[in-house]
C-alpha positions, -999 to 999 in steps of 0.1 A, spaced: -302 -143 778 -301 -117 752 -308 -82 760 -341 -64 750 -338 -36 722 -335 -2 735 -354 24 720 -356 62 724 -385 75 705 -392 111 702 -421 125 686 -443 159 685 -474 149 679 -481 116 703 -516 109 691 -533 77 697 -519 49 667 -485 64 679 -487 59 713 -505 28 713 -475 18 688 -451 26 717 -472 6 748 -469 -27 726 -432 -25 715 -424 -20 753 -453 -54 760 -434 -70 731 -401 -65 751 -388 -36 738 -374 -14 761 -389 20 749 -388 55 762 -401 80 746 -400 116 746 -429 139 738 -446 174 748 -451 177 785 -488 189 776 -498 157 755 -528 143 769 -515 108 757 -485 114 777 -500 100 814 -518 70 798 -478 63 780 -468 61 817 -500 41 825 -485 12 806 -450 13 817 -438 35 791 -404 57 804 -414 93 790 -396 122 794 -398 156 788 -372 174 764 -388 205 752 -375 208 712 -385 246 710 -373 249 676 -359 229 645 -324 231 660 -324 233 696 -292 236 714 -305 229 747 -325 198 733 -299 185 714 -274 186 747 -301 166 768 -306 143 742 -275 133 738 -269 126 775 -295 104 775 -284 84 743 -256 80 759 -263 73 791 -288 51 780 -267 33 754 -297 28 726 -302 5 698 -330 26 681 -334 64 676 -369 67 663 -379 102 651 -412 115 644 -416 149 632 -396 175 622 -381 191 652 -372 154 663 -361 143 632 -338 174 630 -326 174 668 -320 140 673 -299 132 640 -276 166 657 -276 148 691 -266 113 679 -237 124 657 -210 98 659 -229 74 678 -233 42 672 -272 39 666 -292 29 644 -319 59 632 -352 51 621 -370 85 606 -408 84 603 -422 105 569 -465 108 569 -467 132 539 -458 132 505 -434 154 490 -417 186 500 -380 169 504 -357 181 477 -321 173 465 -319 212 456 -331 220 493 -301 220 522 -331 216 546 -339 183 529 -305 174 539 -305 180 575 -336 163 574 -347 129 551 -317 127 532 -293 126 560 -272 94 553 -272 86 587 -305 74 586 -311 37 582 -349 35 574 -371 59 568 -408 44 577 -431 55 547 -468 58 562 -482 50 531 -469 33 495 -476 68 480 -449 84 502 -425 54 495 -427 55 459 -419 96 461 -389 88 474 -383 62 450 -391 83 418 -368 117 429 -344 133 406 -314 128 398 -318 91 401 -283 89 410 -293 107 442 -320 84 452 -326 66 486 -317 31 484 -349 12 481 -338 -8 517 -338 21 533 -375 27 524 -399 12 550 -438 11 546 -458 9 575 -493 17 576 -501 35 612 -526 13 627 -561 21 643 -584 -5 664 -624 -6 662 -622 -4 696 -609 32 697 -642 42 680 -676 36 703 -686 70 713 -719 81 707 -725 100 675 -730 138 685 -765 153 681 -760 177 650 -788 199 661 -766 214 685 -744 227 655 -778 241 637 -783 211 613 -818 204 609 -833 166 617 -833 146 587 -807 165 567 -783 151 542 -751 161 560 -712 158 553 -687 163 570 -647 176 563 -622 173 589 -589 185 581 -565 218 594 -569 241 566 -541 245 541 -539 252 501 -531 215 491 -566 201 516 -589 209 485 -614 226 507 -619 251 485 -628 226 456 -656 212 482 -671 243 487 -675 247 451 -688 212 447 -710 215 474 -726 246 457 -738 219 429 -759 201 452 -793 202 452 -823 179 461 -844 171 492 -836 163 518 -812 195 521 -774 188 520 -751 205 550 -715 205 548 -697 207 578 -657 222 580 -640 207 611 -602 220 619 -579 243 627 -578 270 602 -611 270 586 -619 308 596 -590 318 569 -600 351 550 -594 331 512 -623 303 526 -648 327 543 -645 345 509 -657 317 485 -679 297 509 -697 337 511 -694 335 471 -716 302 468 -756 297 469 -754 272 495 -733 296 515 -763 293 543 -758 252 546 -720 255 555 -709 252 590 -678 265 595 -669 248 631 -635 249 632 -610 230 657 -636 205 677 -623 179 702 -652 159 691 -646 156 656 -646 119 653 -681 120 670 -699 147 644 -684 130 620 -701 96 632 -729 113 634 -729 126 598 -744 104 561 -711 113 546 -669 122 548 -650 142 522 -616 140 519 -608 168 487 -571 168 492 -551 182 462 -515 169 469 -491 155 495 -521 135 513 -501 106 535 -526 84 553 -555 108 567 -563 97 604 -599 122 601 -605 96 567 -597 66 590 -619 75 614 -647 80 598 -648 46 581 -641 33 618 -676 48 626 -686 32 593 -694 64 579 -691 63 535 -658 85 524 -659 99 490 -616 107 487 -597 121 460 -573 104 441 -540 117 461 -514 107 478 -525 74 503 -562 80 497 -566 50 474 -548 29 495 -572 36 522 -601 35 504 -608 13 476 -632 27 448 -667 13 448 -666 -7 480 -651 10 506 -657 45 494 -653 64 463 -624 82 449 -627 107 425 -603 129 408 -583 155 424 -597 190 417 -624 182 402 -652 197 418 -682 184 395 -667 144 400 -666 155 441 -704 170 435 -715 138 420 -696 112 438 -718 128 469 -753 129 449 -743 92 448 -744 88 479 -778 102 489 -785 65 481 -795 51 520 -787 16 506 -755 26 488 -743 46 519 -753 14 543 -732 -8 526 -702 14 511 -701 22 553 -698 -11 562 -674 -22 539 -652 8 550 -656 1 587 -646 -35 573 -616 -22 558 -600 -6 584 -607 -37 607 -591 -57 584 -559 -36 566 -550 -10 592 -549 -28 626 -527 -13 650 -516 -54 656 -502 -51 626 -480 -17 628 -468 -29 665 -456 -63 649 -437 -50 612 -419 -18 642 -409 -46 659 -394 -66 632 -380 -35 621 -362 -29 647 -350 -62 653 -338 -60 614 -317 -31 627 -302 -49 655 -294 -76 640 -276 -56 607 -304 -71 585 -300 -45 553 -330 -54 538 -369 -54 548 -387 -72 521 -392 -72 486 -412 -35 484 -401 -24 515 -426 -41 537 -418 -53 568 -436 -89 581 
């Protein structure tokens, strides 16, 4: 009988798609441990479903410490798969697997930001020691793809895309009661999750959302880490509808307000991957008006499952909401987005193309399909 495929897994950021990811590889047969932050909170229900997890603190991008104990344990535990998510693992675990003979699988959510002229970029993504790098969304594959010098480029085999999966299931929690963040009954409300940085476009929403007018009122709430920054509080102070912003900041019931909300924004100016805040809001059936960046519009198809406008354009992002004050519209552009994610981003789906991934890799398979897609 042949022996399962043994996978060490390391990730920062062990949120739910991920983890769930990891429980059916090991109910597929995969013999999977994974290493994460002794402080997740997805860490126990890991070890719930018979997940080995243990806990190698990467402190920093090179860790000497980390990269001794992670070596041990690729040795001891003779692997298959190395599969790194996130920087610090990415970076650590190519150090600790130097010379080995496994097969490293790099996980990439964003688009952008690698270089040819960068010697970070080639500690990182364009380590040759990495067999596939798994591309969250086309948009990120086809960045790789289109870097220059061509001569320089990742070999299209080595480019993997794998949507990372959700379940409808994930998503029944009662819509929060907005009054309790000073929304009045009846309003037209929005909401923006997302950590604050430059390239989120939040900026460009504020001034859109200074366009709006009408009755019912429009309130636009700002949910994420970040969103007190000096540069934001200075131009959501600069608009006239400076007193219908809620600035709320990082909320562990973000999926909830926004459930409870008419509308979702995602005004993201570059390097958007695949926006699990955007996903979750069509889960809850809520209508998404995106930008045109990045995964967006593979996420969200224009007219039925949303609306995608361009990026930094803050009178298409003003009107593509007005459209929206529309109950019918809203009804129906929600359902066909809560529709979407049932159908194209099921967490089935991610568990079965890792798998078949993997088993590519074990079995010295050098290719994955036709545009890099796996099952």
């Amino acid at each position: 009988m042949a022996q399962p495929i043994k996978a060490l897994c390391i990730t920062e950021d062990p949120d739910r798609p991920t983890t769930a990811t990891f429980a059916g590889l090991r109910r597929a047969g995969v013999d999977v441990t994974v290493v994460c932050p002794a402080h997740s909170e997805r860490r126990p229900w890991l070890e719930e479903n018979g997940v080995r997890v243990l806990a190698i603190p990467l402190r920093k991008r090179f860790d000497r410490d980390a990269v001794r104990s992670l070596r041990e344990e690729l040795v001891r535990g003779d692997y298959d798969i190395l599969h790194l998510l996130g920087n610090k693992g990415l970076q650590n675990g190519l150090a600790a697997s130097r010379g080995l003979p496994v097969k490293i699988v790099a996980y990439r959510g964003i688009v952008g930001n690698v270089s040819f002229l960068s010697p970070v970029s080639w500690l990182r993504f364009l380590n040759r020691r990495i067999d596939r790098i798994v591309c969250v969304a086309d948009a990120v594959r086809d960045f790789f793809l289109a870097m220059r010098p061509a001569f320089l480029r990742i070999p299209p085999e080595r480019l993997v895309r794998i949507y990372k999966g959700h379940s409808l299931d994930w998503y029944k929690a009662a819509p929060a009661d907005l009054r309790t963040v000073d929304v009045p009954s009846g309003s037209f409300t929005i909401a923006c999750v997302a950590n604050y940085r430059p390239r989120k476009g939040i900026e460009v929403l504020v001034d859109a959302f200074g366009r709006i007018h009408g009755d019912p009122a429009a309130h636009l709430l700002l949910i994420g880490a970040g969103m007190d920054a000096p540069r934001l509080a200075r131009r959501i102070a600069a608009s006239r509808a400076a007193s219908r912003i809620h600035v709320l900041g990082f909320r562990r019931d973000a999926p909830e307000l926004t459930a409870a909300c008419d509308a979702f924004v995602l005004p993201s100016t570059k390097r958007e991957g695949l926006a699990r805040s955007l996903i979750e809001a069509m889960a809850y059936g809520v209508a998404p008006v995106v930008t045109d960046c990045g995964g967006n519009p593979e996420i969200v198809v224009h007219g039925t499952s949303g609306l995608v406008v361009p990026v930094s354009d803050a009178a298409a992002l003003a009107a593509a909401i007005v459209r929206l004050r529309d109950p019918d519209l809203r009804r129906r552009v929600g359902a066909a987005a809560r529709e979407r994610i049932r159908q194209s981003f099921r967490i089935e789906d991610t568990i079965a193309q890792t798998l078949e991934l993997y088993r590519s890799l074990a079995r010295g398979s050098e290719s994955a399909g036709a545009r890099g897609e796996v099952g």
